[in-house]
PyMOL Python script that loads the backbone (N, CA, C, O; Angstrom):
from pymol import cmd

cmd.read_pdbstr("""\
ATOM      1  N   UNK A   1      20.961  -1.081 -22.078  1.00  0.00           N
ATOM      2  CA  UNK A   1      20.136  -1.654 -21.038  1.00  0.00           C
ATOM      3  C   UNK A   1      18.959  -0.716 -20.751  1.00  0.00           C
ATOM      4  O   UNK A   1      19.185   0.492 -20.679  1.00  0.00           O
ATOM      5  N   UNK A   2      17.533  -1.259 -20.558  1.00  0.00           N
ATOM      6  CA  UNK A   2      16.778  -0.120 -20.383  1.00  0.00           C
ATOM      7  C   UNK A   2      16.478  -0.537 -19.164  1.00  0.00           C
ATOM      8  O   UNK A   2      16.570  -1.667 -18.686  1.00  0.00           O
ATOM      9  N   UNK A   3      15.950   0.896 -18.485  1.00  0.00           N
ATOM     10  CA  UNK A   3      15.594   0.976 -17.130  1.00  0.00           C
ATOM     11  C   UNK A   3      13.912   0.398 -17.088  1.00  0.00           C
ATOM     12  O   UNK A   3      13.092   0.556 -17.993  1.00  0.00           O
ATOM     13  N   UNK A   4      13.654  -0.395 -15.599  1.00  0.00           N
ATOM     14  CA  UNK A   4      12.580  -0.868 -15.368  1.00  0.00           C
ATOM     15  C   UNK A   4      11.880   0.243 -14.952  1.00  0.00           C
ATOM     16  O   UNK A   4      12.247   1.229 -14.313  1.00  0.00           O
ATOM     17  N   UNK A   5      10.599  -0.134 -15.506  1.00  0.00           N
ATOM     18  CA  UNK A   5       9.585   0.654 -14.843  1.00  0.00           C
ATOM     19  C   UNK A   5       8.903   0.841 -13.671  1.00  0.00           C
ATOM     20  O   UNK A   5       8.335  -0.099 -13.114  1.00  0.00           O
ATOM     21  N   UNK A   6       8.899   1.812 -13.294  1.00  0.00           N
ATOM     22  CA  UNK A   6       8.952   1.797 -11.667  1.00  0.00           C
ATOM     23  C   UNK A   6       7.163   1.875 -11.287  1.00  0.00           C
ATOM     24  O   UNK A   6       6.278   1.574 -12.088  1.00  0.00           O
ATOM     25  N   UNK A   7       7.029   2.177 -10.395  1.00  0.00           N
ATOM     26  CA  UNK A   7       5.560   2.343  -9.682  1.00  0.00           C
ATOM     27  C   UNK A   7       5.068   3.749 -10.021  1.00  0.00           C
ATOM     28  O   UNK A   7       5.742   4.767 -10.178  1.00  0.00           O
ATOM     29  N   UNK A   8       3.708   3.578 -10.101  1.00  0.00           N
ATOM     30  CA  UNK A   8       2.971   4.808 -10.887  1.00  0.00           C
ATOM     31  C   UNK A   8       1.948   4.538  -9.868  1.00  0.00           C
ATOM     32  O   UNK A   8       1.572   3.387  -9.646  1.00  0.00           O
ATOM     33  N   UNK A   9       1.271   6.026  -8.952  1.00  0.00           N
ATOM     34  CA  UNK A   9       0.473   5.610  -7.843  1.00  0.00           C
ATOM     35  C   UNK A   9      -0.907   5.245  -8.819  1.00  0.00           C
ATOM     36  O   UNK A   9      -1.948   4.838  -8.304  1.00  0.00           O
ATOM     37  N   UNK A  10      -0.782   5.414 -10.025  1.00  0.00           N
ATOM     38  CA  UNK A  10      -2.353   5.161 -11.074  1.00  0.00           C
ATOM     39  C   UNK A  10      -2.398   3.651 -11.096  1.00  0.00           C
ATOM     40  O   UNK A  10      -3.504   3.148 -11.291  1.00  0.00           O
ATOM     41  N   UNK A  11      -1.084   2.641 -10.879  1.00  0.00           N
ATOM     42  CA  UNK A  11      -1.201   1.289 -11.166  1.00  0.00           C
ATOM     43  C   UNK A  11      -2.021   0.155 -10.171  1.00  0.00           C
ATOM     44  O   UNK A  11      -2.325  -1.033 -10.280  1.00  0.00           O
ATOM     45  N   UNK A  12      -2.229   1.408  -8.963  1.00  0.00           N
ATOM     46  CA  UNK A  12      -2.609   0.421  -7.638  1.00  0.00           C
ATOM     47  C   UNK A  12      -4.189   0.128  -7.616  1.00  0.00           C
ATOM     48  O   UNK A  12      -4.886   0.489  -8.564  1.00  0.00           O
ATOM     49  N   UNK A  13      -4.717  -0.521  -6.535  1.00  0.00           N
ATOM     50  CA  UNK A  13      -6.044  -0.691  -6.408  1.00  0.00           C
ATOM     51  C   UNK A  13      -6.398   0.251  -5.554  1.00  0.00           C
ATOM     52  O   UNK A  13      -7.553   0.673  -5.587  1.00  0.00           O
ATOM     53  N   UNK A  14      -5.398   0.790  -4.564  1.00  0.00           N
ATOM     54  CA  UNK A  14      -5.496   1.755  -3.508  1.00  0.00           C
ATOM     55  C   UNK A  14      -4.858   3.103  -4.098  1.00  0.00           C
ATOM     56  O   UNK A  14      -3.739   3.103  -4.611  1.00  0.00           O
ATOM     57  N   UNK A  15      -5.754   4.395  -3.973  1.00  0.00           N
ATOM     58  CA  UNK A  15      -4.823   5.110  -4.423  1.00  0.00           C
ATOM     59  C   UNK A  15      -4.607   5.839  -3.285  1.00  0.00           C
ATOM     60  O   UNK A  15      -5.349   5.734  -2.308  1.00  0.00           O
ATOM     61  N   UNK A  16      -3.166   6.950  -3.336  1.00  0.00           N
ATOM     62  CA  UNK A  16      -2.648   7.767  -2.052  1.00  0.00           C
ATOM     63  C   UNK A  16      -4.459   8.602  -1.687  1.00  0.00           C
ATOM     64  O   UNK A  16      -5.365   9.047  -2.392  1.00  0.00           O
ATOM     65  N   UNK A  17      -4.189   8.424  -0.067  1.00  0.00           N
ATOM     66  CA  UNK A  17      -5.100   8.739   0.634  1.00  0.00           C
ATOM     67  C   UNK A  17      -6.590   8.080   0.969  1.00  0.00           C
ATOM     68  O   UNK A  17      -7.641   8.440   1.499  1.00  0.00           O
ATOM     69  N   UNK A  18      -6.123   7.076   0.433  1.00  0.00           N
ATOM     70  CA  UNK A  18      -7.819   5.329   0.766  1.00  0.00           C
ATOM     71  C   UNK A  18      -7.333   4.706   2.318  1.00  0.00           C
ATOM     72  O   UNK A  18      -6.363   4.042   2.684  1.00  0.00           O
ATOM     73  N   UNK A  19      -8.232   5.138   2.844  1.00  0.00           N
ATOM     74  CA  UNK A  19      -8.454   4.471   4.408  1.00  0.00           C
ATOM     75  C   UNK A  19      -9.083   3.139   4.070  1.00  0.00           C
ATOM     76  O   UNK A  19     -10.063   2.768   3.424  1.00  0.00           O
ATOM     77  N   UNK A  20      -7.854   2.419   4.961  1.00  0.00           N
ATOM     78  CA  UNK A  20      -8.223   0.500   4.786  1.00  0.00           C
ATOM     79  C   UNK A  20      -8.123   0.244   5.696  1.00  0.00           C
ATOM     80  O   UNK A  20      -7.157   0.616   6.361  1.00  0.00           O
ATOM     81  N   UNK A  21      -9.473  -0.833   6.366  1.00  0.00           N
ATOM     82  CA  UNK A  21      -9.536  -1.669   7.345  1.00  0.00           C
ATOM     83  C   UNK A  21      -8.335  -3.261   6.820  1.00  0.00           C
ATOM     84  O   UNK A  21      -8.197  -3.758   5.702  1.00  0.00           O
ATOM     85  N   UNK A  22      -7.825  -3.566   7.843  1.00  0.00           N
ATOM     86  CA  UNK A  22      -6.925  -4.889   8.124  1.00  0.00           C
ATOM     87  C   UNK A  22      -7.789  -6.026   8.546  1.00  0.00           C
ATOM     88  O   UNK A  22      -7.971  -6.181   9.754  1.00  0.00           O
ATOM     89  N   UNK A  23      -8.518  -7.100   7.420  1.00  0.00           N
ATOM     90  CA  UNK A  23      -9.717  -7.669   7.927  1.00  0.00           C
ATOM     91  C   UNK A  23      -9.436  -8.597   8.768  1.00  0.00           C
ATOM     92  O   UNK A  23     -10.358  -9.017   9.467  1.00  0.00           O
ATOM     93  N   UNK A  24      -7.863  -9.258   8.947  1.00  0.00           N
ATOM     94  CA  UNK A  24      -7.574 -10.088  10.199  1.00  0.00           C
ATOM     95  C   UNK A  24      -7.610  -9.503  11.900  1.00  0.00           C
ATOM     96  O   UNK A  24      -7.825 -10.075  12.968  1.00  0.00           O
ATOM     97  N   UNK A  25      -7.303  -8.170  11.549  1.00  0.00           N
ATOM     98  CA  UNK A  25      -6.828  -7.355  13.034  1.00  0.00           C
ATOM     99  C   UNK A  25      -7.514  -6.447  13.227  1.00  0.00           C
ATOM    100  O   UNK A  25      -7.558  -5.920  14.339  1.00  0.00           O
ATOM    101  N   UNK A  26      -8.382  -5.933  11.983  1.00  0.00           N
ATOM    102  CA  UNK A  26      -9.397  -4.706  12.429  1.00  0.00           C
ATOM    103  C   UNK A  26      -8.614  -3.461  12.327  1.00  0.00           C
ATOM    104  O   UNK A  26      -9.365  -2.494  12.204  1.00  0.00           O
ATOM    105  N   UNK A  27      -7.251  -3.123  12.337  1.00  0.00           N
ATOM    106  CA  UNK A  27      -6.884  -2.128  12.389  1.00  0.00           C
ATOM    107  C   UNK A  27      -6.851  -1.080  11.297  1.00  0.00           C
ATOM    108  O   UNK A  27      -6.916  -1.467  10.130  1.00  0.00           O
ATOM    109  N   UNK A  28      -6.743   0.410  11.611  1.00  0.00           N
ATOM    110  CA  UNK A  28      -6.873   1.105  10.316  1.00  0.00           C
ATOM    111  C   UNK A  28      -5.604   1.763   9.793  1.00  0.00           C
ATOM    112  O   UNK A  28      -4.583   1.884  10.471  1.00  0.00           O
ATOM    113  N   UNK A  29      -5.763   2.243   8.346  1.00  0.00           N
ATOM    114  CA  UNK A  29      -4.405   2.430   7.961  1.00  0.00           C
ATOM    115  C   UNK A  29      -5.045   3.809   6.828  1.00  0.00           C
ATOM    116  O   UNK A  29      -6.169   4.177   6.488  1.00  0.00           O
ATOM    117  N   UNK A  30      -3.939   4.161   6.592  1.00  0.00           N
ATOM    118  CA  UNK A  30      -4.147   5.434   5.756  1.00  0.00           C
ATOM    119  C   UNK A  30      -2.858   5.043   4.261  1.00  0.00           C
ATOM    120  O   UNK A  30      -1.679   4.919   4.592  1.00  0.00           O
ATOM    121  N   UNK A  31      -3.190   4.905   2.911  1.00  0.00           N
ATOM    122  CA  UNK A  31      -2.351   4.565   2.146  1.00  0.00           C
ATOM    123  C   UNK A  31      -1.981   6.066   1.515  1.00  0.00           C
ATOM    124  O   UNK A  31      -2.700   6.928   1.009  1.00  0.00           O
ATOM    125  N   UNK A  32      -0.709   6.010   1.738  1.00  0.00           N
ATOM    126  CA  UNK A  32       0.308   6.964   1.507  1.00  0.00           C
ATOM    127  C   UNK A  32       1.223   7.102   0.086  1.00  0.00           C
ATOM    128  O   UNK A  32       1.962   8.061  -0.137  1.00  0.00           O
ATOM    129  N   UNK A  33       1.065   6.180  -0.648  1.00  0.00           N
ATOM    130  CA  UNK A  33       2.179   6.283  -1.645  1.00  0.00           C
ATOM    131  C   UNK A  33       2.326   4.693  -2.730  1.00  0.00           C
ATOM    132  O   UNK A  33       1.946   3.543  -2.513  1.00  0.00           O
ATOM    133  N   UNK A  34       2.665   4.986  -3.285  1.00  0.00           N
ATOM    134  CA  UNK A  34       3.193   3.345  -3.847  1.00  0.00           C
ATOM    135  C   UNK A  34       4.501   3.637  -4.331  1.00  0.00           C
ATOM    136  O   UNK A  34       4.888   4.656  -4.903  1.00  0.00           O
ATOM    137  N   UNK A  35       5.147   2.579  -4.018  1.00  0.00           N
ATOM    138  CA  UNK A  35       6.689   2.524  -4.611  1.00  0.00           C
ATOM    139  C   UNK A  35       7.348   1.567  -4.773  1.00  0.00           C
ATOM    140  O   UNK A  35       6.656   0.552  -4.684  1.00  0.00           O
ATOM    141  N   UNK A  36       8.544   1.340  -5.007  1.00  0.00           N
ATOM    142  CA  UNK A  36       9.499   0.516  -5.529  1.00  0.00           C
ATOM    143  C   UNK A  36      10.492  -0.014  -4.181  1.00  0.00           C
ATOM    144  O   UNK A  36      11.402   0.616  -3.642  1.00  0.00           O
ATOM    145  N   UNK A  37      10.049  -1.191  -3.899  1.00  0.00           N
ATOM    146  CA  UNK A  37      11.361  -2.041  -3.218  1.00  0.00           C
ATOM    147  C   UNK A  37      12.969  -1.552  -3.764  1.00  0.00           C
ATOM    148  O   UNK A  37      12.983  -1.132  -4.921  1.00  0.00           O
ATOM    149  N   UNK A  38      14.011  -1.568  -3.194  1.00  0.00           N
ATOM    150  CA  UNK A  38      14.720  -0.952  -3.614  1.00  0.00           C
ATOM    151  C   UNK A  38      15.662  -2.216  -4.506  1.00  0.00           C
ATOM    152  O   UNK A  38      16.370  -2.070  -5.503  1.00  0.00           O
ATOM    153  N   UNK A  39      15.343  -3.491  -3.700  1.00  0.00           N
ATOM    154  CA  UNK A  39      16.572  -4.781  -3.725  1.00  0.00           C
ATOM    155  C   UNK A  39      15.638  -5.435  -4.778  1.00  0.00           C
ATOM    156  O   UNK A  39      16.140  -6.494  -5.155  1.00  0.00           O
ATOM    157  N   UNK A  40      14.413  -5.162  -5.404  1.00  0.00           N
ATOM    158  CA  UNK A  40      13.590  -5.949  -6.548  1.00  0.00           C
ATOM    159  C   UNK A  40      13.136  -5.484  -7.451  1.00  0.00           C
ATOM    160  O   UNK A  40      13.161  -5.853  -8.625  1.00  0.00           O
ATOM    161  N   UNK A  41      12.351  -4.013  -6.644  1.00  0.00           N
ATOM    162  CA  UNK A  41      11.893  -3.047  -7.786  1.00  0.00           C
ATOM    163  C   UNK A  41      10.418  -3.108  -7.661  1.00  0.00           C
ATOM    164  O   UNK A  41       9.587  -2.282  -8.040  1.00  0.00           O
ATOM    165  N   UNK A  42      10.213  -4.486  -6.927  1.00  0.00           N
ATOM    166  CA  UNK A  42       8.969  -4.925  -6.640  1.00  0.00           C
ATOM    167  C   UNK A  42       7.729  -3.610  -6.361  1.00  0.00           C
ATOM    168  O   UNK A  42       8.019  -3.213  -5.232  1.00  0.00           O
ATOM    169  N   UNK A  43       6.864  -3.017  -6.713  1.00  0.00           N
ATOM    170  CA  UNK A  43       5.647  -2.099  -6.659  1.00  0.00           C
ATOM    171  C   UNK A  43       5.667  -2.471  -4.770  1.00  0.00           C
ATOM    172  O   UNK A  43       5.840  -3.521  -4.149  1.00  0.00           O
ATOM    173  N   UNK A  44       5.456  -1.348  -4.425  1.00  0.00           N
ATOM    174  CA  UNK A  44       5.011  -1.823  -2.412  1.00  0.00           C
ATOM    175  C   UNK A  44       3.961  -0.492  -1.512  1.00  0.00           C
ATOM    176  O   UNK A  44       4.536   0.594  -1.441  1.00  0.00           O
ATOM    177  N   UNK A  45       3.159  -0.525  -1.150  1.00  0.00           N
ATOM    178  CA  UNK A  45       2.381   0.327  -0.891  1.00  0.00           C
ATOM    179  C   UNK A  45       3.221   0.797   0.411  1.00  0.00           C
ATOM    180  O   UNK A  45       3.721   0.026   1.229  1.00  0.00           O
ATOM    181  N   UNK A  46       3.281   2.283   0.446  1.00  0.00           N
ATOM    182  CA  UNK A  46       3.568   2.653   2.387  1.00  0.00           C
ATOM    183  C   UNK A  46       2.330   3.700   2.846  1.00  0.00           C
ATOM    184  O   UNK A  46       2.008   4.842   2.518  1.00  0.00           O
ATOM    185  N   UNK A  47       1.840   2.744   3.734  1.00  0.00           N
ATOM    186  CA  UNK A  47       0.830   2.965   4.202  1.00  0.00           C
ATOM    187  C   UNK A  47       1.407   3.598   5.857  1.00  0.00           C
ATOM    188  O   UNK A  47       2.597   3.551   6.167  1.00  0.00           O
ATOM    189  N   UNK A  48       0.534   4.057   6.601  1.00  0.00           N
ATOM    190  CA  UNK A  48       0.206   4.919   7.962  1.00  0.00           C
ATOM    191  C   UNK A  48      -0.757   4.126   8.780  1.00  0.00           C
ATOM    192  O   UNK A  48      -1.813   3.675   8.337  1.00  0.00           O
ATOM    193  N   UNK A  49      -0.274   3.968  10.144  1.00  0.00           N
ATOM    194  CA  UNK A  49      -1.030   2.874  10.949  1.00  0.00           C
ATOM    195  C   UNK A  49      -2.298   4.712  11.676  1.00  0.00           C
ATOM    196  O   UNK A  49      -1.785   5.806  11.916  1.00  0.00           O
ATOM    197  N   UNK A  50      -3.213   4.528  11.761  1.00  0.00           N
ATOM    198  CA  UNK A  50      -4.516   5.275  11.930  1.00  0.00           C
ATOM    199  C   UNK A  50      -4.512   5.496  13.493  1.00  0.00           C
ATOM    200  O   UNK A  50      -4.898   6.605  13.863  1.00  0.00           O
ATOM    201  N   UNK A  51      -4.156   4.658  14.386  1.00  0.00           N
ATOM    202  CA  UNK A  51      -4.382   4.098  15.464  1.00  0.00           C
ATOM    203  C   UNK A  51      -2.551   4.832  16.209  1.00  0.00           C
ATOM    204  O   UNK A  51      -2.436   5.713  17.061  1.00  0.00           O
ATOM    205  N   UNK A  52      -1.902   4.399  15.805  1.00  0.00           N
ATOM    206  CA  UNK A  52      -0.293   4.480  16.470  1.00  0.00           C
ATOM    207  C   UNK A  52       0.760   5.475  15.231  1.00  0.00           C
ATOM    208  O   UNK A  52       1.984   5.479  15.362  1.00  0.00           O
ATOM    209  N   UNK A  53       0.368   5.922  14.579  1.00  0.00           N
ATOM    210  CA  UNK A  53       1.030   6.920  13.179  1.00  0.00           C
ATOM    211  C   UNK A  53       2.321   6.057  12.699  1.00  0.00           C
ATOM    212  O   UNK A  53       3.187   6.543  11.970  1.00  0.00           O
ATOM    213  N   UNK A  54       2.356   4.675  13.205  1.00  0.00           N
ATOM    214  CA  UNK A  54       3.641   4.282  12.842  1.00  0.00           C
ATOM    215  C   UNK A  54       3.535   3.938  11.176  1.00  0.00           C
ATOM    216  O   UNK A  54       2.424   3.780  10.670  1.00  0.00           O
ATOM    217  N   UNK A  55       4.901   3.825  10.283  1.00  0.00           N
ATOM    218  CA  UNK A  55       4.666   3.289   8.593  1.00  0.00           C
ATOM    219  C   UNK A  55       4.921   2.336   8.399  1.00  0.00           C
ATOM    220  O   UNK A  55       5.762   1.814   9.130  1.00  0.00           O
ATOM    221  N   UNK A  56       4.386   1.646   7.402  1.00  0.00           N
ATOM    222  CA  UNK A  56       4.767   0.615   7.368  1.00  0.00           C
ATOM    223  C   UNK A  56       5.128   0.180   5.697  1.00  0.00           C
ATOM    224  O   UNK A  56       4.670   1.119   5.046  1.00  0.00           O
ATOM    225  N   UNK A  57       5.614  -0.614   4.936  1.00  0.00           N
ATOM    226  CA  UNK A  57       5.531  -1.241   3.706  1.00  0.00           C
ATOM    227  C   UNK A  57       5.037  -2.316   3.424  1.00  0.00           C
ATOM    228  O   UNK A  57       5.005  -3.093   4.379  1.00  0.00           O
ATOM    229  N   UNK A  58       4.609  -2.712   2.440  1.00  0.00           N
ATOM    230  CA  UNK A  58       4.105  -3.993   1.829  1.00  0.00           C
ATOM    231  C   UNK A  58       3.821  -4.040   0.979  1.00  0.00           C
ATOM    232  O   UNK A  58       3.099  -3.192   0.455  1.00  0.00           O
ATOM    233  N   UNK A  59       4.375  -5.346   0.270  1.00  0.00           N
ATOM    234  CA  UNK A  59       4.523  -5.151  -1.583  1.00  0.00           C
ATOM    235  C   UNK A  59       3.062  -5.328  -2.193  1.00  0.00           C
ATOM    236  O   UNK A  59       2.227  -6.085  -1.696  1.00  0.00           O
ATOM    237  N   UNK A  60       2.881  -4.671  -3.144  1.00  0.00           N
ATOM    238  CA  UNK A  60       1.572  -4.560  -3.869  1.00  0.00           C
ATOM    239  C   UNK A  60       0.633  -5.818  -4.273  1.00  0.00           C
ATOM    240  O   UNK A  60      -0.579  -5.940  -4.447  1.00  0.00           O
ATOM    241  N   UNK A  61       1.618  -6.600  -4.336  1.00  0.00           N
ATOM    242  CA  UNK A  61       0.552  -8.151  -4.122  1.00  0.00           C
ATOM    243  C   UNK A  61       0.186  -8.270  -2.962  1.00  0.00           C
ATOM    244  O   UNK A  61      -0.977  -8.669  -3.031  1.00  0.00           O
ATOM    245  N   UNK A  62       0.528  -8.147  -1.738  1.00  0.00           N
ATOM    246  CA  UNK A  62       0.100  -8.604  -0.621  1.00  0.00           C
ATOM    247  C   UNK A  62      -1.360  -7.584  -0.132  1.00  0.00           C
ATOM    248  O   UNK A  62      -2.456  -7.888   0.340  1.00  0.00           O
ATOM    249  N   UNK A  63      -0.909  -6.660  -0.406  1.00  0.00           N
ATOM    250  CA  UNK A  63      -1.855  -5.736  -0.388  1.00  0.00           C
ATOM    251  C   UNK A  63      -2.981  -5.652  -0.777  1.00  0.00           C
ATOM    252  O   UNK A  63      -3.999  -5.371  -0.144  1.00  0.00           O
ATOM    253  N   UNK A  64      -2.879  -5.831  -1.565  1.00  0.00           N
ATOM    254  CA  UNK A  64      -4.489  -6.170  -2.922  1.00  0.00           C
ATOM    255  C   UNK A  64      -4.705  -7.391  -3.169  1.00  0.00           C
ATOM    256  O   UNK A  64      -4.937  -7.712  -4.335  1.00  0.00           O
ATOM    257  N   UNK A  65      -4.683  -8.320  -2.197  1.00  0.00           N
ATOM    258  CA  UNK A  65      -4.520  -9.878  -2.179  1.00  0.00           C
ATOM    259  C   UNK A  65      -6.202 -10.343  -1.707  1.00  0.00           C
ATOM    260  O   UNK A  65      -6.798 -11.384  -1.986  1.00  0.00           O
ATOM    261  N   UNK A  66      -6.670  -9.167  -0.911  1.00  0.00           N
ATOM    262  CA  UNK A  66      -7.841  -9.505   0.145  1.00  0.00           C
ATOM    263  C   UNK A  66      -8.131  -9.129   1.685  1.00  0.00           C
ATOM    264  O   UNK A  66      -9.187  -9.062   2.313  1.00  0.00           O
ATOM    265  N   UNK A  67      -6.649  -8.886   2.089  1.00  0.00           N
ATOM    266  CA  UNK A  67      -6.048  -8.475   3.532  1.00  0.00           C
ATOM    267  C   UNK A  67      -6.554  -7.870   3.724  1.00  0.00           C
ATOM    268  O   UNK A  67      -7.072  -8.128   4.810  1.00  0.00           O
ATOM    269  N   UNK A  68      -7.160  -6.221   3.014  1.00  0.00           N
ATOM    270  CA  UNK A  68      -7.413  -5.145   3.208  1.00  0.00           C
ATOM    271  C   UNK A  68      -8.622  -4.396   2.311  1.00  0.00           C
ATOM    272  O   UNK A  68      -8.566  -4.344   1.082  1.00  0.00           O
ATOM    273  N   UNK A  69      -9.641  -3.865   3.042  1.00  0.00           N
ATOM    274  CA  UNK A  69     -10.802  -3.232   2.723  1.00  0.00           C
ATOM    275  C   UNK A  69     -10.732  -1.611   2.530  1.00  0.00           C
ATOM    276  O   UNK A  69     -10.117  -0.891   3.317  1.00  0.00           O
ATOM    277  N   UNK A  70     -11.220  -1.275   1.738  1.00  0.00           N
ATOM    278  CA  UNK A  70     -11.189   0.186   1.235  1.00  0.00           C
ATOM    279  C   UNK A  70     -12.857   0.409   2.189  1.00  0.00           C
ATOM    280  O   UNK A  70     -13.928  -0.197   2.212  1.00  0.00           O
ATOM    281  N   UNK A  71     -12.262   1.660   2.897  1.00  0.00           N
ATOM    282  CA  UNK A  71     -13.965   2.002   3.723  1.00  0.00           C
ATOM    283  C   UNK A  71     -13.883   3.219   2.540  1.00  0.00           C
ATOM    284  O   UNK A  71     -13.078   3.740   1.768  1.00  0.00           O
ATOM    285  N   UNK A  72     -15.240   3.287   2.943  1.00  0.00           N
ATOM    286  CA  UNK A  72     -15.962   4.673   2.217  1.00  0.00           C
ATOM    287  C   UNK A  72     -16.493   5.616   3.388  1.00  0.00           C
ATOM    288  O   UNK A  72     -17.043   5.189   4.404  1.00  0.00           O
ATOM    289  N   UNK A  73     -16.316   6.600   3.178  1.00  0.00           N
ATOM    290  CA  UNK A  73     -16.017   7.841   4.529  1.00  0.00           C
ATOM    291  C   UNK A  73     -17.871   8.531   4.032  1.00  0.00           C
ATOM    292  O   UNK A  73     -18.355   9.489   4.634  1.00  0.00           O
TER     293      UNK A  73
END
""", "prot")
cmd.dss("prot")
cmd.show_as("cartoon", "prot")
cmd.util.cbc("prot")
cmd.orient("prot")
């Protein structure tokens, strides 16, 4: 059986440390990592709320769907 391939932070559109605006809510986020759902395997970004330091997850499609804007500093 071979093992799936997991998340490589090179595979994302965001890489660790891209500040993204939330274009529904305005809010900002700091992307932290990419990784692996544990129950799919699914690729999932964990990002840092800018505003409240809370973390959060969300799988790599949702992410790079449109939701979210890369600012330039």
């Amino acid at each position: 059986m071979t093992k799936p391939k997991l998340a490589n932070p090179d595979d994302g559109l965001f890489k660790p440390g891209t500040k993204l605006r939330h274009l529904k809510t305005g809010g900002f986020y700091k992307v932290l990592l990419l990784a692996n759902i544990e129950a799919t395997l699914e690729p999932a970004y964990v990002y840092e709320s800018m505003q409240s330091q809370d973390f959060w997850i969300r799988p790599k499609s949702e992410m790079e769907d449109g939701r979210f804007e890369a600012l330039t500093e």
